[in-house]
N, C-alpha and C positions, 0 to 999 in steps of 0.2 A: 226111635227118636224123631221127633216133628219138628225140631229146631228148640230156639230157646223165647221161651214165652215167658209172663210173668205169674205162672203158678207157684203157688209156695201152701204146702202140707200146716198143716196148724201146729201138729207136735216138733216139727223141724224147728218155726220161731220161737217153739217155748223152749225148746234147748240150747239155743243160740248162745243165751246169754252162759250155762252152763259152761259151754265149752271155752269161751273165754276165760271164764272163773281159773277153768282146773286145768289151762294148758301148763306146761314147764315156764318155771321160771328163768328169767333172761339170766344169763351168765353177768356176774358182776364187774368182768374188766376182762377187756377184751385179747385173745392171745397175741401175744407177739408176733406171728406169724402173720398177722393181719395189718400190722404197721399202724399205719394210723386212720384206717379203717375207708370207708369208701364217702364223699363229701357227702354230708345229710342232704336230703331233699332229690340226691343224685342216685338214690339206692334203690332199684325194687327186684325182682322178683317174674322170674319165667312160669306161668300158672302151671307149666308139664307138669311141675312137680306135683299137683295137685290131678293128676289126669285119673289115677288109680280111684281116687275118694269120690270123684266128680263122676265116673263113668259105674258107681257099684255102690257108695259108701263106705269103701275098705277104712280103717284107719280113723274112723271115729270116735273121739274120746271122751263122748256123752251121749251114748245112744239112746233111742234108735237116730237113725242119721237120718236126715229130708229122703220124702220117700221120689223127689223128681229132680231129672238134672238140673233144671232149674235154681232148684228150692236149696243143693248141695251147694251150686258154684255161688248161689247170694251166701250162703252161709261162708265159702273161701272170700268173698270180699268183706265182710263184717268181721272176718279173723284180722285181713289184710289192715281197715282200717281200725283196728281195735291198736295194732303195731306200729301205728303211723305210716305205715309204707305206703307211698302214695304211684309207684310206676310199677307197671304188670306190661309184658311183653306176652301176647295170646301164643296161641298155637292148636291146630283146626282140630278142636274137637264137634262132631254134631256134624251136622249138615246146615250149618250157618256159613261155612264160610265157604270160596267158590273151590268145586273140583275141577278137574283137568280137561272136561269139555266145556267148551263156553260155547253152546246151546242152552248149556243150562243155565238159568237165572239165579244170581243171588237169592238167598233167604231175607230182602232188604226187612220186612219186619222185625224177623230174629235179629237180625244186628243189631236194628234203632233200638230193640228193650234190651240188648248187651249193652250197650253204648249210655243209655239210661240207666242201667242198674250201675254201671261203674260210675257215673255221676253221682248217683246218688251216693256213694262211699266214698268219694273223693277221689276215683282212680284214677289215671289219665293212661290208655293204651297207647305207649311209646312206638311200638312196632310189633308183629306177628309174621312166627315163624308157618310159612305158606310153602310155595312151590315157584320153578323158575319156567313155569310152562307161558311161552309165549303166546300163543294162539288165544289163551285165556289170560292176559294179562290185565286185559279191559275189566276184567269182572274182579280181579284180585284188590286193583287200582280204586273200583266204585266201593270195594266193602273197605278198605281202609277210611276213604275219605269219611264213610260214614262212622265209623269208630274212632276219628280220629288222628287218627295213625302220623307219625313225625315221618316213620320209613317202615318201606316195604321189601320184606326179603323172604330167606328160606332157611329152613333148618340142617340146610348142607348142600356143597356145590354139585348140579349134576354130576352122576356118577363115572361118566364118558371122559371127564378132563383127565383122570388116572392111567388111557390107554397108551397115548403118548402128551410126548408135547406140541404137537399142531395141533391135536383136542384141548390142549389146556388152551392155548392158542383161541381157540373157536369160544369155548363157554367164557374167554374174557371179554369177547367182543359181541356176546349174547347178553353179558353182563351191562355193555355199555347202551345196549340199543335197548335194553328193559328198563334200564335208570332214568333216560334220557325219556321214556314215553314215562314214565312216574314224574319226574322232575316237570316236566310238561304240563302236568295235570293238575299239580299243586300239587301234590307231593312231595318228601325230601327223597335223598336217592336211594336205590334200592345197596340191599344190603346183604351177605349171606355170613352163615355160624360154620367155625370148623368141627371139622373131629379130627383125630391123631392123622390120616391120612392125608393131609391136606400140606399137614410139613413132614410125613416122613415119605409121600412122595417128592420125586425129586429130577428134574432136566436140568440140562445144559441150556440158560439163554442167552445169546450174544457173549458166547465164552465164558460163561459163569455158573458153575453149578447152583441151585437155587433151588427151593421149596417150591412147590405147584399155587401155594398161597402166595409166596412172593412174587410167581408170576404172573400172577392174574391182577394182582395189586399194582404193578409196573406197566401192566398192558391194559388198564384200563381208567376211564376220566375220572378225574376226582371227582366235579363237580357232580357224576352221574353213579359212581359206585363207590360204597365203603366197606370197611370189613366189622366183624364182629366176632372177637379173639374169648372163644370157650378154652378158659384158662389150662384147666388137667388136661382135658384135651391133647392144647396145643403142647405142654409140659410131658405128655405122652409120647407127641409124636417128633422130640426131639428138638422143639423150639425152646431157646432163650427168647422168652415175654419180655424179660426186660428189651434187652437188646431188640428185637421187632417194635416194640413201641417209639424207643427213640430216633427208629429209623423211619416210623411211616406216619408217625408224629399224630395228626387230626386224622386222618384215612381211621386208625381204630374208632369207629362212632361208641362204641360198647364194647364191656364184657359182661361173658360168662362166668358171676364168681362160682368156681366149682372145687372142691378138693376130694380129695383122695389119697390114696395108697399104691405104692410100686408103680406108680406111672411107665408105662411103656406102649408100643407099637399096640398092642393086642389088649391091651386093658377095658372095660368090659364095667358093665356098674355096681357088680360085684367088690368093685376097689372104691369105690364111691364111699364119701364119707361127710358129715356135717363141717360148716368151716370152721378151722381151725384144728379140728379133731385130723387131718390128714398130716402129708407134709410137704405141698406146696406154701412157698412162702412170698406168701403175696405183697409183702411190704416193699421192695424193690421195684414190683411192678407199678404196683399205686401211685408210690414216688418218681416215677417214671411218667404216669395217665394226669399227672397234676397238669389241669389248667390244659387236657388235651381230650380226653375220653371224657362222652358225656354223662351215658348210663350205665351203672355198676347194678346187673341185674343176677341176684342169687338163683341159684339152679344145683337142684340133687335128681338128678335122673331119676326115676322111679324103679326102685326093688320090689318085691314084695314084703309087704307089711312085718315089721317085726326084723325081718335082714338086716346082716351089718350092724350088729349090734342093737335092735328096736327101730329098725326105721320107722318114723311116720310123718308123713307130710307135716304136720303142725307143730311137732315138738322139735322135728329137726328143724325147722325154719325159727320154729323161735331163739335154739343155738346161734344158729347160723346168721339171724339179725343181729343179735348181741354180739357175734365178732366181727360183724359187715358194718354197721354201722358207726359212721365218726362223728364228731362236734355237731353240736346245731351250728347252720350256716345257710346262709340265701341262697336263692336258687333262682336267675332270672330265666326264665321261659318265654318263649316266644312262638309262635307255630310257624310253619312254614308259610311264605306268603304268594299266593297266585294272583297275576292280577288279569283283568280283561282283557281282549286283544284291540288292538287298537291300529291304527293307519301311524307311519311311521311319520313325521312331525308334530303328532299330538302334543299340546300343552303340558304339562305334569298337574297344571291343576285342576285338567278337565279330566284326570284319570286316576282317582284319588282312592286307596282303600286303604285304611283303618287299624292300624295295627297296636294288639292290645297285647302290653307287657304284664307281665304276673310275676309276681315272688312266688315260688311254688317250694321257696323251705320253708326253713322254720329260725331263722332269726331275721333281723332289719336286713333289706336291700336298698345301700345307699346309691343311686346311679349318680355321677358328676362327668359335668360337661353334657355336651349336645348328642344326640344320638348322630351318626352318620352314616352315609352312602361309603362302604369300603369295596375295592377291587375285589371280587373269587382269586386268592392268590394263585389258583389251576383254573383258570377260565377256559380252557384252552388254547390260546391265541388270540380271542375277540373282549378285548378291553371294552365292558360295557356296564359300569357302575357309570359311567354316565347317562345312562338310561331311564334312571331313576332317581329322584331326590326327594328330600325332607321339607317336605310342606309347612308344617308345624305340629307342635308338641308338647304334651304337659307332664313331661318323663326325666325334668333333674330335680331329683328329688329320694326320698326316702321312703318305701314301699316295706308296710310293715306283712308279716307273712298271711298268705290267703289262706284263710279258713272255710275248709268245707263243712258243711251243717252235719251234724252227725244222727243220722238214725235212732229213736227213739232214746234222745240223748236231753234228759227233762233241760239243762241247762241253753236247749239251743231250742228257740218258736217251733213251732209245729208247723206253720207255713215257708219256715227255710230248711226242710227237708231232705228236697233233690230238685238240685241242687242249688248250695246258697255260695257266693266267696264274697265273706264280710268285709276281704278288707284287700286292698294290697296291688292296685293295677294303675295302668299308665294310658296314657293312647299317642301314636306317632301318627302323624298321615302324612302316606308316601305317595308319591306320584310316580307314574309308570308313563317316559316322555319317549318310546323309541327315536331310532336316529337311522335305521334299516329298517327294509319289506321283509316279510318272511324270516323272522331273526328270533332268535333263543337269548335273552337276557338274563343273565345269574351274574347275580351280585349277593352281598350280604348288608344287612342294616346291623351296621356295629356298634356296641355300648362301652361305657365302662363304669364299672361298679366295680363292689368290693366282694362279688361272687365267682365264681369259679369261670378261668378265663373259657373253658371249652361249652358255657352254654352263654359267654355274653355277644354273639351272633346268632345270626338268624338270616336262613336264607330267602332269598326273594327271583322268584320268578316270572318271567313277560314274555310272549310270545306277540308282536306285531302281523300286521295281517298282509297284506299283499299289495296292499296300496297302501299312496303316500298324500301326507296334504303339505302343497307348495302353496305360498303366499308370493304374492307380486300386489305392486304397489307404492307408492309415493308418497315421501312427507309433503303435510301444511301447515306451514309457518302459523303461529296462533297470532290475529292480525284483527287491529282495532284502528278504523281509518277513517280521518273526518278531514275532508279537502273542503276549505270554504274558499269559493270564486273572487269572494276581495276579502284584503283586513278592514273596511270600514263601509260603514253606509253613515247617511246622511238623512235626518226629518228637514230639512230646507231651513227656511228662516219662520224663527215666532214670532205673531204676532201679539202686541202685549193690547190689554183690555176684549180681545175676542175669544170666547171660550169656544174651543176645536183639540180634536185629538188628531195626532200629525202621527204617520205612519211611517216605515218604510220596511226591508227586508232584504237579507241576504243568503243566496241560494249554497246549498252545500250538499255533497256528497257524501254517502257512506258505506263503505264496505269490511266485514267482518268476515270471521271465517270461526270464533266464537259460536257456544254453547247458546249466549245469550249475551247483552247488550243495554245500554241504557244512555240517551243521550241526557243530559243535562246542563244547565248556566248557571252561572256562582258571578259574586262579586266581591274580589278578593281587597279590594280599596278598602282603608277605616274610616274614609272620610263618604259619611253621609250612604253605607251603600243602599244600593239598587236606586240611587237617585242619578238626574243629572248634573255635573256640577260647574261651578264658570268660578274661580279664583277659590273664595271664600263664601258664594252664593252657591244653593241648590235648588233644585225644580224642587216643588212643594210634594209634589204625587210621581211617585214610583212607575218606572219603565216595567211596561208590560211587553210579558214574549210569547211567542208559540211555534211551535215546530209542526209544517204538515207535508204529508208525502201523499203517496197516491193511494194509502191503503185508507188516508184520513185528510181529507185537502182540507177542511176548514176546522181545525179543532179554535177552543175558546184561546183567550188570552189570559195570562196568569200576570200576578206581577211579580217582580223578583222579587225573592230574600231580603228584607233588609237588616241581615246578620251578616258582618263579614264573614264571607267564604263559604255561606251556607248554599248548597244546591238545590237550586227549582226544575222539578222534573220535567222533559217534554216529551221524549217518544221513548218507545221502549222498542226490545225485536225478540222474540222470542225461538230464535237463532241467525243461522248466518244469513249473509243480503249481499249481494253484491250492485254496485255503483245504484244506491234508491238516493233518488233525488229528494231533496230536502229544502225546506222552502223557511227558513226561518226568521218569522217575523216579531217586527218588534215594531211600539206603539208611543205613545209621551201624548199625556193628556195635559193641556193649560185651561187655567181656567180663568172668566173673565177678571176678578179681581186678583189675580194672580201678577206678584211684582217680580219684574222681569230687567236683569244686569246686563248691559251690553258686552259683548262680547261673546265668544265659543262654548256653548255647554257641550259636558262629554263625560265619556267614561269607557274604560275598556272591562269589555268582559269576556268571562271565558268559559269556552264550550268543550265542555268533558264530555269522551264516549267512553263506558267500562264496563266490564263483565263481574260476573261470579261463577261463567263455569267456561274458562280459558278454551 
């Protein structure tokens, strides 16, 4: 094996459609034993069960079966979405995904055309069962990101925790520092699957006799480790499922739907059986996982072909969907969200990333009300949902479900392929505002809709960097200021029968602290404006003004308005100024056959300064 590439045999595609044809048909109602089945959209599928068919072709029900690994496991995803099953949890087949020394590099190509081919069928890889080897955590961390992964775990707790209980001890707090470098990374937390051992091991902790799963569950962060409860298994190994779930409530991220026969300590896959066909009864637990457990992921360990009554990966999983499967219902989805690191007083608006909601069932998802910044109710200690907040958003609303384009499906373009989602998405933009240097922020962006309460958050994480920005600084009054040195000026006395234009001028000050600025004069009088007036007589010709300062000492003369209150512009500033002298003059023309009233001619007017950009 060279990894996973995108070869595919010719007679593999021309069977493809065969084997959909002539799989088992779906059981018509579902067993009792299954309650009321696992929420649609919440349901998929551990691929092991497919590891047999994937690594040989064993178990083909239209042969010959694709003659490359490749060609086999596009074939398990074209069964997958042929059932609508839209969640597959991996597990390391190939040399795609990373082994136990991390010298060695990811197969990053192999993943991107994994990660593509389940685009292209609409998959989405929830999580993949790996290993807890730390020294290679880096590499397990980069191939999730790349496949997408919600959470990163393993297919069972190192084997060490069994010896005593200071090892259980140790792998809980090997669990916390592995979560916590995932959670870091954008990842959600890591995660591990039991077997019978896990609770029919058993210490004393803090005077309490307890399972080795409930140890490590007690001794370890929520916000960095969950568990992932393989039902027979756990039913095996002496656990009440129901009872564990109402006790650790969201901690279970997942099951393993599994059944079987005679469950005990030593049970083996020889007891394995399709669901419903055994005699765990999962309806209690389900009822239990409501609105708590996200993903309900079916799993029949692999027998050899034909065992246990005809095993085969396809036919028992098409059982075993028909008794897994409940109601169509929404499904809000959200990924995990990492944000950039940033210096702790950042803005939230200068640290903005994009978070894109999806219906990922299959009926309407109504969201009502706002999305919000909710507290991690296990933070551990450090209340930091104020670290983040809701920028804006176009997410109260009704999200009809997303459609993935389906593979040589005549009803869907040939250009929405892989991958298309026609319908069904939202966008929130969060901002990531630290308030600490060197700080771990987990919070959740919380919703509410009419979907299932255990997928309506969604975690978010912020790592701040080691410096801080401090602001220092002073208010300025927004400040529009026009001091004129007298209220009146004076053109002297007129002379009547000599035409002359009489002058004078009154000096003024201005200071702003304004965008922008504009001085201007009005003449707010209804009598006669912009003239001058003496009782019931007025000047014949309009008071001319002008305003100059030093940046313009002689501009023209304008004459006023002779529209009550209209304003004649004179200077403008094209921002602030502080104390510009202002030289404002004004002008009165007579002319010789100009008839002239004894007494005071006059007028007041008035001098406006005002902005548009305060």
């Amino acid at each position: 094996m060279k990894g996973f590439g995108m070869v595919r045999a010719s007679a593999a595609v021309a069977a493809a459609g065969a084997l959909l044809s002539c799989a088992s048909a779906a059981q018509a109602q579902r067993p009792p034993s299954l309650g009321a089945g696992a929420p649609s959209g919440q349901m998929g599928v551990q691929l092991y069960d497919w590891s047999q068919y994937i690594g040989s072709g064993a178990g083909e029900l239209n042969p010959p079966a694709p003659t490359t690994t490749d060609g086999r496991v596009e074939r398990v995803f074209q069964y997958l979405q042929s059932r609508n099953v839209k969640l597959v949890e991996l597990y390391g087949y190939s040399n795609i995904f990373p082994g136990t020394n991390p010298a060695t590099p990811n197969n990053t190509a192999a993943l991107t055309a994994l990660r593509a081919l389940g685009d292209q069928y609409g998959l989405r890889f929830v999580s993949r069962h790996g290993n807890l080897n730390e020294a290679n955590w880096d590499n397990d961390i980069a191939a999730s990101k790349i496949l997408g992964q919600e959470y990163i775990g393993a297919a069972d707790l190192p084997s060490d925790y069994r010896n005593n209980y200071a090892a259980t001890l140790d792998v809980a707090q090997r669990l916390n520092r592995l979560g916590k470098r995932s959670v870091e990374a954008g990842l959600g937390p890591v995660y591990w699957h039991n077997h019978a051992a896990e609770f029919s091991t058993k210490f004393v902790d803090n005077g309490v006799l307890k399972s080795a799963e409930e140890i490590v569950l007690d001794h370890t962060d929520p916000r960095y480790v969950k568990a992932q409860i393989d039902i027979f298994w756990a039913v095996s190994g002496g656990a009440d499922v129901t009872a564990f779930v109402n006790k650790y409530q969201s901690r279970v991220v997942s099951f393993h739907a599994k059944d079987g026969v005679n469950p005990n300590p030593s049970a083996g896959t020889s007891n394995l059986r399709a669901l419903g066909q055994g005699v765990v009864d999962f309806a209690p637990i389900f009822a239990a996982a409501k609105n708590r457990t996200r993903y309900y992921l079916y799993e029949y360990d692999p027998v050899a072909i034909g065992a246990n009554g005809g095993f085969n990966p396809f036919t028992s999983a098409d059982t075993s969907f028909a008794a897994l499967k409940g109601d169509a219902a929404p499904v809000l989805y959200v990924p995990p969200t990492n944000f950039p690191s940033v210096p702790a007083g950042t803005a939230a608006a200068s640290n903005v990333v994009p978070v894109t909601v999806t219906n990922a069932g299959d009926a309407p998802l109504t969201i009502t009300g706002n999305p919000a910044i909710a507290a991690d109710a296990n933070d551990g200690g450090g209340a930091t949902a104020a670290d983040f907040s809701v920028v804006n958003h176009n997410c109260t609303t009704t999200l009809q479900p997303a459609k993935a384009a389906v593979a040589d499906d005549p009803a869907t373009p040939a250009n929405e392929a892989s991958p298309a989602v026609l319908a069904g998405t939202c966008v929130v933009n969060v901002g990531f505002k630290p308030t600490r240097t060197n700080y771990v922020s987990v919070a959740r962006l919380q919703f509410t809709s009419n979907s299932d309460d255990a997928v309506e958050s969604a975690p978010l994480y912020g790592k701040s960097t080691g410096t801080a920005i401090a602001t220092v600084g002073g208010d300025v009054p927004s400040l529009l200021n026009l001091q004129l040195n007298s209220a009146s000026a004076s053109f002297g006395t007129f002379v009547p029968t000599i035409g002359r234009s009489y002058e004078t001028a009154l000096a003024a000050t201005v200071t702003t602290t304004t965008g922008d600025a504009a001085l201007s004069v009005s003449d707010t009088s209804t009598t006669a404006p912009g003239h001058l007036v003496n009782g019931a007589f007025a000047l014949p010709q309009p008071v001319n003004v002008r305003a100059g300062n030093a940046a313009n000492q002689s501009p023209a003369y304008v004459p006023l308005a002779e529209s009550t209150g209209a304003a004649t512009p004179l200077l403008t500033y094209t921002g602030p100024t502080n104390s510009d002298i202002v030289t404002l003059g004004l002008r009165q023309a007579i002319g010789a056959g100009d008839v002239l009233r004894s007494g005071t001619y006059s007028k007041s007017l008035t001098f406006t300064l005002a902005t548009t950009a305060p």
